[in-house]
C-alpha positions as CSV (number, residue, x, y, z in Angstrom):
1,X,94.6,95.7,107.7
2,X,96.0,98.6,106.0
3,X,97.6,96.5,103.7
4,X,94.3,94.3,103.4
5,X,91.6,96.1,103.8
6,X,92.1,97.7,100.8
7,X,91.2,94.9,98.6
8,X,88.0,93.4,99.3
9,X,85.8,96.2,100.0
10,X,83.6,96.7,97.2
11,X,83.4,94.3,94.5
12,X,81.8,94.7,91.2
13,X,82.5,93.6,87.7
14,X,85.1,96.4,86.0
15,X,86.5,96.5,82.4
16,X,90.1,96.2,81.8
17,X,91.2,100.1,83.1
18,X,89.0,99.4,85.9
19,X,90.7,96.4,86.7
20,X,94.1,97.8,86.7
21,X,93.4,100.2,89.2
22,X,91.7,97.0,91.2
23,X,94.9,94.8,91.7
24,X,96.0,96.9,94.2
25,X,92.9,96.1,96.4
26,X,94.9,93.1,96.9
27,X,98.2,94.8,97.5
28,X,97.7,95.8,101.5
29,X,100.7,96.3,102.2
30,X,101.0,99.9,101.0
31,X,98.5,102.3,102.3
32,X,99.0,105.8,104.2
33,X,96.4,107.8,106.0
34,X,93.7,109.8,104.5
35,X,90.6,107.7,103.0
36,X,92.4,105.1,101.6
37,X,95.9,105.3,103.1
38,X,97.3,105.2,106.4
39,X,99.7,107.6,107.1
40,X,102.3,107.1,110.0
41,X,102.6,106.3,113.4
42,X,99.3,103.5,113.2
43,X,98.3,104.1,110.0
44,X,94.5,105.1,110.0
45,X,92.0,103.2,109.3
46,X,89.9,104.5,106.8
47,X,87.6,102.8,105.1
48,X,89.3,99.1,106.0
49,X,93.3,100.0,107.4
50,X,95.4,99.5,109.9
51,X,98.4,100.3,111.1
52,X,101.9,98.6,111.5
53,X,105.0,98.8,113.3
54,X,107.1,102.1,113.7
55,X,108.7,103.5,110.8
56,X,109.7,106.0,108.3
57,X,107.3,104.8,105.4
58,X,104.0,103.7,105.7
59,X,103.8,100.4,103.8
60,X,100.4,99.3,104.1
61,X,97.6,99.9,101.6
62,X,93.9,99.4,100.6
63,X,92.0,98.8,97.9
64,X,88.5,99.4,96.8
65,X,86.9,97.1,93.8
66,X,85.6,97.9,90.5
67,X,84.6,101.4,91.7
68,X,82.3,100.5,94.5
69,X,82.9,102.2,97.9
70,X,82.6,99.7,100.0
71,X,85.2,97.5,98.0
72,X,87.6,97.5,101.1
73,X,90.4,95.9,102.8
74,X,92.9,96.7,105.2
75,X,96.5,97.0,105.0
76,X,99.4,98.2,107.7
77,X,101.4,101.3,106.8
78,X,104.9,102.0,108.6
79,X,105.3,104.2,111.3
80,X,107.0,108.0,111.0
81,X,110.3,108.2,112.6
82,X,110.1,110.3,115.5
83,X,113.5,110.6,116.5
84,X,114.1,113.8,113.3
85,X,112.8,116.4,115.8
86,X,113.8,118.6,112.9
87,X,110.6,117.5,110.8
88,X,107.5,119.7,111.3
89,X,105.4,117.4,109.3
90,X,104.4,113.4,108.5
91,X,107.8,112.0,106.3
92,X,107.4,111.7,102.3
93,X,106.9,108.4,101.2
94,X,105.6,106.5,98.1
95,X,103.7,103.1,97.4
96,X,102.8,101.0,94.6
97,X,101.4,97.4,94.6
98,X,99.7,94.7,92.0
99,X,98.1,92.0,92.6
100,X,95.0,89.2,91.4
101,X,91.8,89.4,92.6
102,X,88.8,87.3,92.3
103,X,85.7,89.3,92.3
104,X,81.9,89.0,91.5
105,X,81.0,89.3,87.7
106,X,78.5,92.2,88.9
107,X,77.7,93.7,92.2
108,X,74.8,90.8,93.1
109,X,76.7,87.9,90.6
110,X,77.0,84.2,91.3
111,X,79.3,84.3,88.6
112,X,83.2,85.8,89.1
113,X,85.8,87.2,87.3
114,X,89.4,87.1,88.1
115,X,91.0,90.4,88.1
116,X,94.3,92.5,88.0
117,X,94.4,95.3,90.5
118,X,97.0,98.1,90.8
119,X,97.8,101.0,93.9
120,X,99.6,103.8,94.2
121,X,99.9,105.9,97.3
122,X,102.3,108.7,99.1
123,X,102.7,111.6,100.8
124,X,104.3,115.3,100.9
125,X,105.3,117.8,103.0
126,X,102.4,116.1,105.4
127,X,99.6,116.0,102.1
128,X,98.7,112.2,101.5
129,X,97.0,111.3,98.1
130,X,96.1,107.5,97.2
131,X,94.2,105.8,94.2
132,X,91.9,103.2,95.4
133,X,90.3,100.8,92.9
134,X,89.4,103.2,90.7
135,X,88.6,106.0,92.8
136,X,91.3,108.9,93.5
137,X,91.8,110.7,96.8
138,X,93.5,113.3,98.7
139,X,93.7,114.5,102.2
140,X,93.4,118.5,102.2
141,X,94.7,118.0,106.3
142,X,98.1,117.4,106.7
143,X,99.3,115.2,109.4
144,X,102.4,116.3,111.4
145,X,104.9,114.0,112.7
146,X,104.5,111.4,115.2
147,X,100.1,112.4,116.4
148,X,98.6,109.8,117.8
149,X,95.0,111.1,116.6
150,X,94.9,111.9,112.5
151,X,91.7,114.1,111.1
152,X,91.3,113.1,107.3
153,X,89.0,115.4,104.9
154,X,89.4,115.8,101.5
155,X,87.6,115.2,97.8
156,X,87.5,111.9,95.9
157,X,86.6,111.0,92.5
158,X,86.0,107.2,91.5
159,X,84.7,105.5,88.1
160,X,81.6,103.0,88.8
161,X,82.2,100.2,86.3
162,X,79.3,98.0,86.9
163,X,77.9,96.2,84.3
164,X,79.6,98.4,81.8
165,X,80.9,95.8,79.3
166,X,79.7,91.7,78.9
167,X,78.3,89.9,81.4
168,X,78.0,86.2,81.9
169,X,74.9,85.4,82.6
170,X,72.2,85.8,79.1
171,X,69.5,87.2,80.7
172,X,71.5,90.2,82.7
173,X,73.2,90.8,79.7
174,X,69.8,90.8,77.8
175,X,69.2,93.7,79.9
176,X,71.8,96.1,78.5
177,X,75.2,97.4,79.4
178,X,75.3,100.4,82.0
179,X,77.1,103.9,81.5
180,X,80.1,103.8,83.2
181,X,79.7,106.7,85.8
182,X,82.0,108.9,87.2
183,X,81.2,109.9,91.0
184,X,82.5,113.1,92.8
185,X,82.6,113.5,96.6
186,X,84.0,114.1,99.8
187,X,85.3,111.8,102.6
188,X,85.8,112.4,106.3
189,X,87.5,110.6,109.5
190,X,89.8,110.2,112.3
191,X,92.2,107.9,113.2
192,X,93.8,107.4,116.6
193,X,96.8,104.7,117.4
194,X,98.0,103.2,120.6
195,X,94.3,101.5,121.8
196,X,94.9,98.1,123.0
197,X,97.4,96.1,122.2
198,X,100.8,98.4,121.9
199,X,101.4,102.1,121.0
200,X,101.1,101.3,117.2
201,X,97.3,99.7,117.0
202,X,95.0,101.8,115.3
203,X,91.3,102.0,114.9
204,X,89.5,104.6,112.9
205,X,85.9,106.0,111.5
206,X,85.4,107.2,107.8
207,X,82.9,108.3,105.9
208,X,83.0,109.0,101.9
209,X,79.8,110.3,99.9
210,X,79.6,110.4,96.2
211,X,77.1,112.0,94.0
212,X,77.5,110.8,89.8
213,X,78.3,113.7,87.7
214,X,78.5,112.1,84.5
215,X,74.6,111.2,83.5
216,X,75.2,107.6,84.5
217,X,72.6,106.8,87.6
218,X,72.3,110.1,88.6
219,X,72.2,109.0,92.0
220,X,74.5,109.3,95.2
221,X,76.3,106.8,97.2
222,X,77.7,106.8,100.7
223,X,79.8,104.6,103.2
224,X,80.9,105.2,107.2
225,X,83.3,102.7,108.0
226,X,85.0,101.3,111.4
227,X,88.5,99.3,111.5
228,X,91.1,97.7,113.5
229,X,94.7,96.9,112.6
230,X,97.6,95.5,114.7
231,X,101.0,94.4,113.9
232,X,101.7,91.0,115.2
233,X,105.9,91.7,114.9
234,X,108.0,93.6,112.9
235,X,107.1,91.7,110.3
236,X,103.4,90.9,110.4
237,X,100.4,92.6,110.5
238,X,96.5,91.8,110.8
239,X,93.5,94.3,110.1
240,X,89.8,93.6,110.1
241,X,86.7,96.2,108.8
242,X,83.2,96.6,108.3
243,X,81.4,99.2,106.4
244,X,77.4,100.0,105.0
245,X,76.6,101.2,101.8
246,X,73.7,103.8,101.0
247,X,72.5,104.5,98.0
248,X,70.1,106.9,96.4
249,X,66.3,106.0,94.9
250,X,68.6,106.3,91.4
251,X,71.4,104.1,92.2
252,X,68.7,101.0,92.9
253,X,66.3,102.0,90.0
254,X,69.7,102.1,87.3
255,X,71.3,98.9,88.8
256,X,68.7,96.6,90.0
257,X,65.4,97.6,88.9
258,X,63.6,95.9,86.0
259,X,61.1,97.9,83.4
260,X,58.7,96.2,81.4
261,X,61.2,96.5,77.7
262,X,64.0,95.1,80.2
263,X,61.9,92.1,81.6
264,X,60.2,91.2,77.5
265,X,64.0,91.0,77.2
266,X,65.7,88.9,79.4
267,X,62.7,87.1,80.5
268,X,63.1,88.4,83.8
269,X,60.1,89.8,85.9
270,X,59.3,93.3,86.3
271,X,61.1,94.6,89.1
272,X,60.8,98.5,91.0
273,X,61.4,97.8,94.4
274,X,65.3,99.1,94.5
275,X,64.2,102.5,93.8
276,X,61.7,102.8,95.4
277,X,63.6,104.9,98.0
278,X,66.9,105.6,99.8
279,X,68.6,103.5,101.8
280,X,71.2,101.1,103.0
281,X,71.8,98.5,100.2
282,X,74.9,96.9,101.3
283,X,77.0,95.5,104.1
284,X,80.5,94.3,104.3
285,X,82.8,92.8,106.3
286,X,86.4,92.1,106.1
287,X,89.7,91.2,107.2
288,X,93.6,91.3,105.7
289,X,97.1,90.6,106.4
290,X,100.8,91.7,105.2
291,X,103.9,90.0,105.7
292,X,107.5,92.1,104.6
293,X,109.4,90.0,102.5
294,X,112.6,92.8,103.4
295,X,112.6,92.0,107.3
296,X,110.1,94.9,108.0
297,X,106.7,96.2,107.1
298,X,107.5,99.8,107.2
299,X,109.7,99.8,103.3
300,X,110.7,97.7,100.8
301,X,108.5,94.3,99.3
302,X,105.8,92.9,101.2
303,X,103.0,90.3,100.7
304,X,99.8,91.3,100.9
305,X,96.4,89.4,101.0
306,X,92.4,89.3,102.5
307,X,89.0,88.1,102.0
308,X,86.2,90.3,102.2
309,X,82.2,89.0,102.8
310,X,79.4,91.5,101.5
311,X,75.4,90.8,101.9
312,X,73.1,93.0,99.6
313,X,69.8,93.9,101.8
314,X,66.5,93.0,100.6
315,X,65.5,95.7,98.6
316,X,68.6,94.7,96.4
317,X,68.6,91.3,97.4
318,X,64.8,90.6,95.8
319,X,65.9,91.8,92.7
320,X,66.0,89.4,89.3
321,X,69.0,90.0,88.8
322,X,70.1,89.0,92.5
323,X,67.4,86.8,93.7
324,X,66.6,84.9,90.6
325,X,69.8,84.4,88.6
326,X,72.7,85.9,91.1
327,X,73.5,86.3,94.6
328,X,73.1,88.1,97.7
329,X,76.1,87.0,99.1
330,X,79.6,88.5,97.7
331,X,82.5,87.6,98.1
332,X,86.3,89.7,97.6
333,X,89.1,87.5,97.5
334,X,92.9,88.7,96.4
335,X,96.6,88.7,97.4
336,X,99.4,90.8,95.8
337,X,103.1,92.4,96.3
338,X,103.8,95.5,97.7
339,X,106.8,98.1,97.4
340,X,107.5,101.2,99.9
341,X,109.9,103.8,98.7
């Protein structure tokens, strides 16, 4: 899932830089621990990872979409090799991975957009920092060789691209573009490997709250997650996630709420029921997959791939621009290739 997870979570339409930062959501197979990358031993799952086989790199890796936090997938990261009792802390490591995705053209689109997507993630002297999507996070806790149970807490910044350039469909893009909003926040969460199947399982909690600093919607956003990764063999490994979105009353009036100048425009109806208050707007669910091309999951090339399903709740759901010309249902699909120094 590690390697998975990353890439479907939350999908919504980005502009090019955007994008780039999104093809890694399909590139699983490179993510650490800390909020978006698993570190060692069974990789945590954070927001949509899992963990792989034992090893000195961790070469699993998730993605988040166009900026959303809940664009998530899971992919495996290796396992830290226990046997250097001299090492105090986790073992350095770096990951990159690209990939295509196909995404929704905005979050609550029938329309979709295929998309490049791009990750980075590594570790140092038992720090672990990884780009998500377009988000940007490091974990202030640094995890020490061979735990079994892995705290995560540190800030996060992401870009919110939603329907910051063209969209397809006339009557949404009668409605204006959208200021492309810059979020701050923390996340949070613990990891703990060896549950079921063998010592190097993993399943994991996270949460990540976000609060736009740039004059964009003003609003706040937050997700608690729950995943579950397992390798299958050296080789091979399998993750599956699911996450809620919350919003603030100004994330569902910018987004999805229609005023009267808005509706004369697009000839869609007035809308106000998004922001009308706080709430959960969003569920997803998901599940990914890596397989190392080099005989091994925990360095060099591996494939990476997973789906992610996401249903907008009614408040979000019954708007125009979901209900009327869009769709509650999303849907994240993307593969990629992976590479763990």
């Amino acid at each position: 899932m590690r390697a998975l997870t990353p890439l479907l979570r939350s999908v919504r339409p980005m502009r090019p830089i955007a994008c780039v930062a999104m093809l890694i959501m399909v590139g699983f197979a490179v993510r650490p621990a800390a909020g978006e990358e698993t570190t060692a031993r069974a990789v945590p799952i954070e927001q949509g990872q899992i963990a792989p086989p034992p090893s000195d790199d961790q070469t699993a890796g998730y993605v988040q979409g166009p900026g959303d936090i809940d664009d998530d997938i899971i992919l495996p990261a290796a396992r830290d090799d226990d046997s250097d009792s001299d090492r105090k802390w986790s073992r350095n490591y770096i990951s990159v991975a690209g990939g295509i995705l196909t995404a929704p053209d905005y979050s609550g689109s029938d329309e979709r957009r295929l998309l490049p997507g791009f990750y980075v993630r590594g570790r140092y002297d038992g720090y672990s920092f990884s780009t998500r999507g377009t988000n940007l996070q490091v974990d202030l806790i640094r995890q020490r060789r061979g735990q079994k149970t892995d705290f995560k807490f540190g800030p996060i910044i992401s870009l919110r691209a939603d329907r910051t350039g063209s969209v397809k469909d006339p009557q949404v893009e009668a409605l204006g573009k959208r200021k492309l909003a810059v979020e701050a926040g923390i996340f949070a969460g613990v990891t703990h490997s060896g549950v079921f199947t063998s010592e190097y399982d993993q399943i994991g909690f996270r949460v990540v709250a976000l609060k736009d600093v740039s004059g964009g919607h003003g609003s706040w956003a937050a997700s608690p997650t729950i995943d579950y990764g397992s390798p299958l063999s050296k080789r091979a490994f399998i993750g599956v996630s699911a996450s809620v979105n919350f919003y603030g009353k100004g994330f569902g009036r910018y987004y999805y709420d229609i005023d009267p100048v808005g509706s004369a425009a697009s000839g869609l109806p007035v809308y106000a029921g998004a922001g009308t208050k706080a709430g959960a707007g969003k569920y997803s669910i998901g599940v990914a997959g890596a397989y190392g091309l080099s005989g091994e999951l925990r360095k060099g090339f591996v494939l990476i791939g997973g789906a992610q399903y996401g249903r907008l709740l009614p408040r979000f759901a019954d708007s125009p621009l979901v209900s009327q010309v869009g769709s509650a249902d999303q849907w994240l699909l993307g593969g990629g290739l992976a590479y763990q120094f």
